[in-house]
C-alpha positions in Angstrom: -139.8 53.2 5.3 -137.8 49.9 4.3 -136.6 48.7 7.7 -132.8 46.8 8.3 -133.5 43.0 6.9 -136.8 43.8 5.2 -137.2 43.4 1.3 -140.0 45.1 -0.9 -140.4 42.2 -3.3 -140.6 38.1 -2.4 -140.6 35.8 -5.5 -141.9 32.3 -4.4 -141.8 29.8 -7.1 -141.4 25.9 -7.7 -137.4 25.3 -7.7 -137.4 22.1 -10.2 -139.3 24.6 -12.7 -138.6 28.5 -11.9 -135.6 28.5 -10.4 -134.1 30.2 -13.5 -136.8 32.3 -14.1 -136.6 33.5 -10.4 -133.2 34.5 -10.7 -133.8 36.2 -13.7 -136.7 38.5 -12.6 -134.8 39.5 -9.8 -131.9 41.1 -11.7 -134.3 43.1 -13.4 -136.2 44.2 -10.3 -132.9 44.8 -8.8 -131.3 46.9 -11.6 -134.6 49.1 -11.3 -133.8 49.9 -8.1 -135.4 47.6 -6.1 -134.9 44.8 -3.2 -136.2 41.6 -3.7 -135.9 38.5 -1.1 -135.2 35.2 -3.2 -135.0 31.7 -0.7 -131.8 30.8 -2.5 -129.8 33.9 -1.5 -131.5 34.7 1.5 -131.0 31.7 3.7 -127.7 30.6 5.1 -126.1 27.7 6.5 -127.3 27.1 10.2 -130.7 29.1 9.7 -133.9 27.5 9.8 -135.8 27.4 6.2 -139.4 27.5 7.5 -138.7 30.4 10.2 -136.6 32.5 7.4 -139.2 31.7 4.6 -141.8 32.8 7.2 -139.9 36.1 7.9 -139.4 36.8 4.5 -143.3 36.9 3.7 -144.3 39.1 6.6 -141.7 41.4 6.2 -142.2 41.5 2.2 -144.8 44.4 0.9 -145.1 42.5 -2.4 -145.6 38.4 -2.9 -145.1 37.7 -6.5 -145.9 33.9 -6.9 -144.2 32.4 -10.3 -147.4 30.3 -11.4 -145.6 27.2 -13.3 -147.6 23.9 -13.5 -146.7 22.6 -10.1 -147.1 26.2 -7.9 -149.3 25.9 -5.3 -149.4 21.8 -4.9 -146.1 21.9 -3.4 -145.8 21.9 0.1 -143.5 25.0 0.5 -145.6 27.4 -2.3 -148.9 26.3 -0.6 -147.9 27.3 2.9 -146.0 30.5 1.4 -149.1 31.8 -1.2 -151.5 31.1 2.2 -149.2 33.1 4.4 -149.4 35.8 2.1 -152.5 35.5 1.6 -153.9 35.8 5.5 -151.4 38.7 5.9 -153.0 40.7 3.6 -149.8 41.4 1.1 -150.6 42.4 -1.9 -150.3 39.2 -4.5 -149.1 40.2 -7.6 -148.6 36.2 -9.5 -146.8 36.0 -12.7 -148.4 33.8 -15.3 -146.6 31.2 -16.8 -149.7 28.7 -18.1 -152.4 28.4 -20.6 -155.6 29.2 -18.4 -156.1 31.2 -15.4 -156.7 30.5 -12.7 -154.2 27.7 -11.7 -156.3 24.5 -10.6 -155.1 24.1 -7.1 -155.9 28.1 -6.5 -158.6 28.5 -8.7 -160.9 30.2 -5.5 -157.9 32.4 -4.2 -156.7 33.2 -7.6 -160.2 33.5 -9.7 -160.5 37.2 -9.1 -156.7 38.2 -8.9 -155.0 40.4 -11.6 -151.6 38.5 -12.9 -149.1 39.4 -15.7 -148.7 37.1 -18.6 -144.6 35.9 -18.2 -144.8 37.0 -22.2 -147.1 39.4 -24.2 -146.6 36.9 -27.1 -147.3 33.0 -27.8 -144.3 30.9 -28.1 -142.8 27.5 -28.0 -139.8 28.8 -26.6 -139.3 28.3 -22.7 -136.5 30.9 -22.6 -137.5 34.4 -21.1 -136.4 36.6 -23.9 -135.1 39.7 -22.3 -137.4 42.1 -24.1 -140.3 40.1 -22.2 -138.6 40.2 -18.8 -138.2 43.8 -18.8 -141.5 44.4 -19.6 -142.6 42.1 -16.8 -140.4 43.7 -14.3 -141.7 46.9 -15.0 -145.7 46.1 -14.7 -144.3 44.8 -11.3 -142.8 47.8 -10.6 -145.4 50.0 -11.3 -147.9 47.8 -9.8 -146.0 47.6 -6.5 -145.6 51.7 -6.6 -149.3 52.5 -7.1 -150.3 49.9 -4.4 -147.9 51.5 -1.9 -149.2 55.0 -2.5 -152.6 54.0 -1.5 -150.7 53.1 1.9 -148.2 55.8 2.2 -146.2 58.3 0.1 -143.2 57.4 2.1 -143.0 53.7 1.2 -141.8 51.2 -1.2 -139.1 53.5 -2.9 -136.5 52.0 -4.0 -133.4 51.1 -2.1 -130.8 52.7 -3.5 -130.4 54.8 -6.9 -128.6 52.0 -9.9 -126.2 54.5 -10.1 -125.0 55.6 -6.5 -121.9 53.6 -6.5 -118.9 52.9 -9.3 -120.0 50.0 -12.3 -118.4 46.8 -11.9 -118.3 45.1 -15.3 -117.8 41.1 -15.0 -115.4 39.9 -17.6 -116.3 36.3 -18.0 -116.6 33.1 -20.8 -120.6 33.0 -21.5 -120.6 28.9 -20.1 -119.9 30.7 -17.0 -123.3 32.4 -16.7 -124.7 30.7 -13.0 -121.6 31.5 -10.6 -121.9 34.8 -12.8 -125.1 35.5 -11.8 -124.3 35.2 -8.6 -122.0 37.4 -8.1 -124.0 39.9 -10.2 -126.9 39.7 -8.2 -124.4 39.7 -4.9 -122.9 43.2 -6.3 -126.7 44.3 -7.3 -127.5 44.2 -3.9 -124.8 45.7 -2.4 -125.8 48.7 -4.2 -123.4 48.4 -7.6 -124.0 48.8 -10.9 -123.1 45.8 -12.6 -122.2 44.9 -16.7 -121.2 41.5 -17.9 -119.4 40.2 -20.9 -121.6 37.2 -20.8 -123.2 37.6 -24.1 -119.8 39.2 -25.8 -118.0 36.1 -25.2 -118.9 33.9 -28.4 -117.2 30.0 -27.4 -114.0 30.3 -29.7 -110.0 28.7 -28.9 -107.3 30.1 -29.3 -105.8 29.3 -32.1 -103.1 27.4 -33.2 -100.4 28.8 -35.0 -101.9 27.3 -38.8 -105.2 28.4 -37.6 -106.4 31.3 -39.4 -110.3 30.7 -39.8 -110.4 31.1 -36.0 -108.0 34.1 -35.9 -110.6 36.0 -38.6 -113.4 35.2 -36.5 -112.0 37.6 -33.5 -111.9 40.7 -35.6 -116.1 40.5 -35.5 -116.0 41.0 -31.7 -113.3 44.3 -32.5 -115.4 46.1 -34.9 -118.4 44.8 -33.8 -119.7 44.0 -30.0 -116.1 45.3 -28.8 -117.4 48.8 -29.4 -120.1 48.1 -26.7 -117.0 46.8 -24.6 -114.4 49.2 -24.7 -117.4 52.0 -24.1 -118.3 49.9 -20.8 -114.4 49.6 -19.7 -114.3 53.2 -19.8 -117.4 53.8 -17.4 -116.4 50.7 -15.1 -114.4 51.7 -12.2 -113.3 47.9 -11.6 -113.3 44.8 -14.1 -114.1 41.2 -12.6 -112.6 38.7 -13.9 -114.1 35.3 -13.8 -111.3 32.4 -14.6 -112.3 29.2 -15.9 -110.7 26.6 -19.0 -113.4 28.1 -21.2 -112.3 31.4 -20.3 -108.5 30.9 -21.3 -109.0 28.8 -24.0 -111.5 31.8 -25.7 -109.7 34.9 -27.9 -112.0 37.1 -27.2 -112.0 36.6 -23.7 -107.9 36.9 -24.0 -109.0 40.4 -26.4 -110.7 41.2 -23.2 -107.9 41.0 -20.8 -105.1 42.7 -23.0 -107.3 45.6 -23.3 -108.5 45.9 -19.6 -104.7 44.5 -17.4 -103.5 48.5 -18.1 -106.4 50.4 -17.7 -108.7 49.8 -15.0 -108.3 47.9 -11.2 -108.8 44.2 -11.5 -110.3 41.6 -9.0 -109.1 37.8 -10.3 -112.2 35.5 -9.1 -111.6 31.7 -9.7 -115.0 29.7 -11.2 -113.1 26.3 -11.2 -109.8 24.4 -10.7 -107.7 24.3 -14.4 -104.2 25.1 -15.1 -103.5 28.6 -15.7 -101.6 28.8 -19.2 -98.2 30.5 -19.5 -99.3 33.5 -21.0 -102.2 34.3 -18.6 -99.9 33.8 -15.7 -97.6 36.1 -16.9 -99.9 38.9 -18.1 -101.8 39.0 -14.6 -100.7 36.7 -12.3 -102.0 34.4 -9.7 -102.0 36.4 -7.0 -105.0 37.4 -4.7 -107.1 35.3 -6.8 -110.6 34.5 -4.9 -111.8 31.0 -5.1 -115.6 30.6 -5.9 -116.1 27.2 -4.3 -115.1 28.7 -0.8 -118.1 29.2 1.6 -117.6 33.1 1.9 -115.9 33.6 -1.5 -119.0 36.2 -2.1 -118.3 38.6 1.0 -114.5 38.1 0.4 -114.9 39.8 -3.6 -117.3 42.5 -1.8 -114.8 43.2 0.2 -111.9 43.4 -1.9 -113.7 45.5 -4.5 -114.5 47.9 -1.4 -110.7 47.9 -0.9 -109.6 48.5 -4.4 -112.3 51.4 -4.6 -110.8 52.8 -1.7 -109.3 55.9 -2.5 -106.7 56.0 0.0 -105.6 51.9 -1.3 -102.7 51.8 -2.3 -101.8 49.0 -4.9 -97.7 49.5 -4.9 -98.2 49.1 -1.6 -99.7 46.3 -1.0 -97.4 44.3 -3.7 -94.4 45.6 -1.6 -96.3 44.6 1.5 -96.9 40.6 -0.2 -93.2 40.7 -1.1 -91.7 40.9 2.1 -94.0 38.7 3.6 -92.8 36.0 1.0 -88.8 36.9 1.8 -89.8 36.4 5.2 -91.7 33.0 4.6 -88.5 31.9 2.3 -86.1 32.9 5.4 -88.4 31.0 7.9 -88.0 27.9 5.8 -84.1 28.0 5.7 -83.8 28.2 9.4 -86.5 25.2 9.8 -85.0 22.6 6.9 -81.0 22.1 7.3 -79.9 22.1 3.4 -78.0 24.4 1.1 -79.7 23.0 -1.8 -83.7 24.6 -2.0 -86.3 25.9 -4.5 -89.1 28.3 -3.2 -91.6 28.3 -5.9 -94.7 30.8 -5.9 -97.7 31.6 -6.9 -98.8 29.6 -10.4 
């Protein structure tokens, strides 16, 4: 069995050329149950790269090596594909070139079985999701027939997709990297996770004279907010990712109005802007988790844990804020000697 800080899968890859193609593979290896170990979101502040990168590979049953142009010449993909390699772990490489072998691993990779990154030629360099999936899947079947050869008992996946609540991620699509983030953060925590990403066409709100931009919402309503309103119903708990883009969007405002009544909400902050009136009013500014703090992804773990919570109680807690606030005001009329004050809170 999986122990504590050990993950089945390891992607290694070249940064200046995968790094979005890492991060994508792993959301699909982690929404089919599996763990993966990805430098990036492995390795903390204060921990040695070389010892952690080492750790990661011994403990890993599966190296998959992302074979761009550069893999194997860098310094860090050389030493991790060799590692691998003298440890015996089973080297599953995903082909992104023209020829095969690679030229700097032609010996260690001339006899290897890989998986072509697409089934299909194309100019594009996007990994179209119909690809990906595909991919992820050869991986996971590869890495569950090698495992059987070992042991029945290993290499099952972590956790079942569906063991905890869906979290849905309302967010503006420009916010898609601190989105992914967090989805791959909730992913591994063992949630279920939806975003709005690809719902959220760029459109302002309009102005009042306006009306071409008005008639362009009601596509999202009869169209892609049927796929919406059926994924607000199985979330337990909406995200919602603030940014300019965000406020300034109508669907994303379409989003809101429909999910502020029905379902617990957890207000996460992408970037500094000011709140407009109507947002402020409609939800608030309250409790709001700021992404550019250095724990802001435990913190919206842990508040989704709370909100989940059975036994939370929302009322409660509102009470709870507003007589710390009274208190706070009282405090500052004792300190400051005048008649004549404003307290202002919140946004």
């Amino acid at each position: 069995r999986q122990k504590g800080g050990e993950k089945q899968i390891l992607i290694s890859y070249v940064r200046k050329e995968a790094a979005k193609y890492a991060q994508d593979l792993k959301l699909a290896l982690l929404d089919l149950g599996f763990s993966v170990y990805l430098d990036v979101h492995e390795i903390k502040a204060g921990i040695d790269w070389q010892d952690s990168l080492n750790e990661g590979v011994s403990n890993c049953q599966v190296f998959v090596p992302l074979i761009t142009p550069s893999y194997g010449e860098t310094q860090w993909t050389n030493r991790e594909v060799k590692l691998a390699d003298v440890l015996g772990k089973y080297i599953l490489p995903i082909n992104f070139l023209s020829d095969w072998p690679p030229r700097c691993l032609a010996i260690q990779f001339a006899t290897t079985q890989f998986i072509p990154w697409r089934s299909r030629a194309s100019d594009d360099s996007v990994w179209d999701e119909e690809s990906l999936k595909e991919v992820a899947t050869k991986i996971g079947e590869k890495v569950q027939k090698n495992s059987r050869k070992q042991t029945r008992d290993v290499l099952q996946p972590t956790s079942s997709p569906t063991s905890k609540p869906l979290i849905l991620i309302c967010c503006h699509v420009t916010e898609k990297e601190i989105v992914t983030q967090i989805e791959i953060d909730l992913k591994e925590a063992g949630y279920p996770v939806w975003n709005t990403g690809a719902l959220s066409e760029v459109e302002s709100l309009p102005s009042r004279d306006d009306n071409i931009r008005v008639s362009k919402s009601v596509s999202f309503c009869v169209g892609a907010g049927k796929e919406f309103t059926r994924k607000v119903e199985e979330a337990e708990c909406v995200v919602l990712v603030f940014s300019a883009a965000f406020a300034k969007s109508i669907v994303c405002q379409q989003q809101i109005y429909y999910c502020e009544h029905r379902k617990k909400l957890v207000k996460v902050q992408a970037e500094k802007f000011a709140f407009p009136p109507w947002l402020s009013m409609l939800i608030g500014t309250r409790g709001m988790i700021d992404t550019s703090g250095s724990n802001f992804q435990k913190i919206l773990r842990d508040t989704i844990e709370k909100i989940l919570d059975p036994d939370f109680d929302s009322q409660a807690e509102e009470i709870k804020s507003d007589a710390q606030i009274a208190r706070d005001i009282e405090a500052l009329k004792n300190r400051f000697e005048s008649d004549r004050m404003v307290y202002i809170s919140g946004g």
